[in-house]
N, C-alpha and C positions, 0 to 999 in steps of 0.2 A: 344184576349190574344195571344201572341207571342208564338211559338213553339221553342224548346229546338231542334234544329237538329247538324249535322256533320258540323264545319269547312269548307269549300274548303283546306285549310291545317293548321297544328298549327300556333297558334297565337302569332305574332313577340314578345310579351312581357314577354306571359308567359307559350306558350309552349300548353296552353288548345285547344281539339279539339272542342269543342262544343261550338254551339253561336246562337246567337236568331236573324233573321231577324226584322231590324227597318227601315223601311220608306225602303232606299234602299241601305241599307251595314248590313250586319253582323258585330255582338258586341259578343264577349267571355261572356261566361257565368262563365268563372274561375273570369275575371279579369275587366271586364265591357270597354276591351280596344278597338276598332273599328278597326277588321280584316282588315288588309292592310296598316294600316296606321304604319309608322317606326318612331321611339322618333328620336325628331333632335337632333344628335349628338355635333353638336354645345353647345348647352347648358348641361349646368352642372346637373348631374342628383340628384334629389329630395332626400332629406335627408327624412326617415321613419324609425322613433324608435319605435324598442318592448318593449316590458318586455317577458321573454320566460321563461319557465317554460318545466325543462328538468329531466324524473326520469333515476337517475341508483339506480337500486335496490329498497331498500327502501325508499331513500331520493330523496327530488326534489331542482334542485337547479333554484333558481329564481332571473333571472341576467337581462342588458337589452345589447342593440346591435342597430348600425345603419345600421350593415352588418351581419344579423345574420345565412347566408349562412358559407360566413368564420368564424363567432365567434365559431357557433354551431359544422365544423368542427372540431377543436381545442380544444373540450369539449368530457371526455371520457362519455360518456351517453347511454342507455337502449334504450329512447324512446321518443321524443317529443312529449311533452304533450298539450301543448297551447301558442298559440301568444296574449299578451294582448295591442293594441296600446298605446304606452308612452314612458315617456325616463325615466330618472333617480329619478325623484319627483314619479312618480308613482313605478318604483321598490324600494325606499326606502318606501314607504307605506306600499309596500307589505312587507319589510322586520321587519316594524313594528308590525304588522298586526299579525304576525306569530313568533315575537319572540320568545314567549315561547317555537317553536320547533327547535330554530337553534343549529345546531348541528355544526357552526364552518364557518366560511367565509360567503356563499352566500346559504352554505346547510341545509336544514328543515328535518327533519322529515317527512314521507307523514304516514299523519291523516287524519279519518276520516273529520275534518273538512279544512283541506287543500284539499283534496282530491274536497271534494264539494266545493270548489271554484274554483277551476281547471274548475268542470264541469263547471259548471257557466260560465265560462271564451272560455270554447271549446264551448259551447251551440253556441256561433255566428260563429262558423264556423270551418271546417278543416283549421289549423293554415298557409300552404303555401299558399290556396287560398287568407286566409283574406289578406297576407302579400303582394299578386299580385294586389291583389284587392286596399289596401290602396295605393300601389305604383303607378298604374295607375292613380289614380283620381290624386296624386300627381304631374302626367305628364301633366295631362291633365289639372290642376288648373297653372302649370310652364308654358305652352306650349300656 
């Protein structure tokens, strides 16, 4: 079984110091990217939509983003909550899903049972990793 040790230094993609010796290179344990290795700038980089799920206060607002670095800037918000992978078919699900709490645009109400889908939805992961995570395979599926 692979041991979880220190980087040689952060990893070009996503920044994570820790990675697991395979065969003979180190792989990021944030981002599963293969330490050393740089995305060819050449190529156009890989389109990855969320669905994101952002509280301020009491209400969560549940939008989607291909860049949700800048979107999530540009959103006045509390706390990220969770990255769910999809685009726009899956955030209007979700906005089905939960109508009976909209409270006006893209914002719900957080209930108990929104609340537990949230969890559900974080259970796979702290939300920047997953979003390095999906990114990378994205390179590496491009690449």
């Amino acid at each position: 079984m692979p041991t979880i040790d220190a980087l040689p230094g952060p990893c070009h993609l996503c920044g994570g110091s820790t990675g697991t010796r395979i065969e003979h290179a180190w792989v990021c344990t944030v981002c599963g990217w293969r330490y050393g290795d740089v995305p060819d700038s050449g190529l156009p980089l890989p389109r990855v939509d969320v669905v994101y799920y952002l509280r301020f206060d009491r209400r969560v607002k549940i939008g989607t983003s291909r860049r949700p670095r800048q979107r999530l800037a540009s959103i006045r918000h509390d706390e990220l909550l969770a990255f769910e992978r999809g685009d726009r078919v899956v955030e209007h699900r979700r906005h089905l899903e939960f109508a009976a709490l909209r409270e006006g645009g893209e914002w719900f109400t957080l209930t108990s049972a929104l609340d537990e889908h949230i969890a559900t939805v974080r259970a796979a992961g702290e939300p920047w990793h997953l979003y390095a995570r999906w990114f990378s395979e994205a390179l590496q599926r491009n690449g």
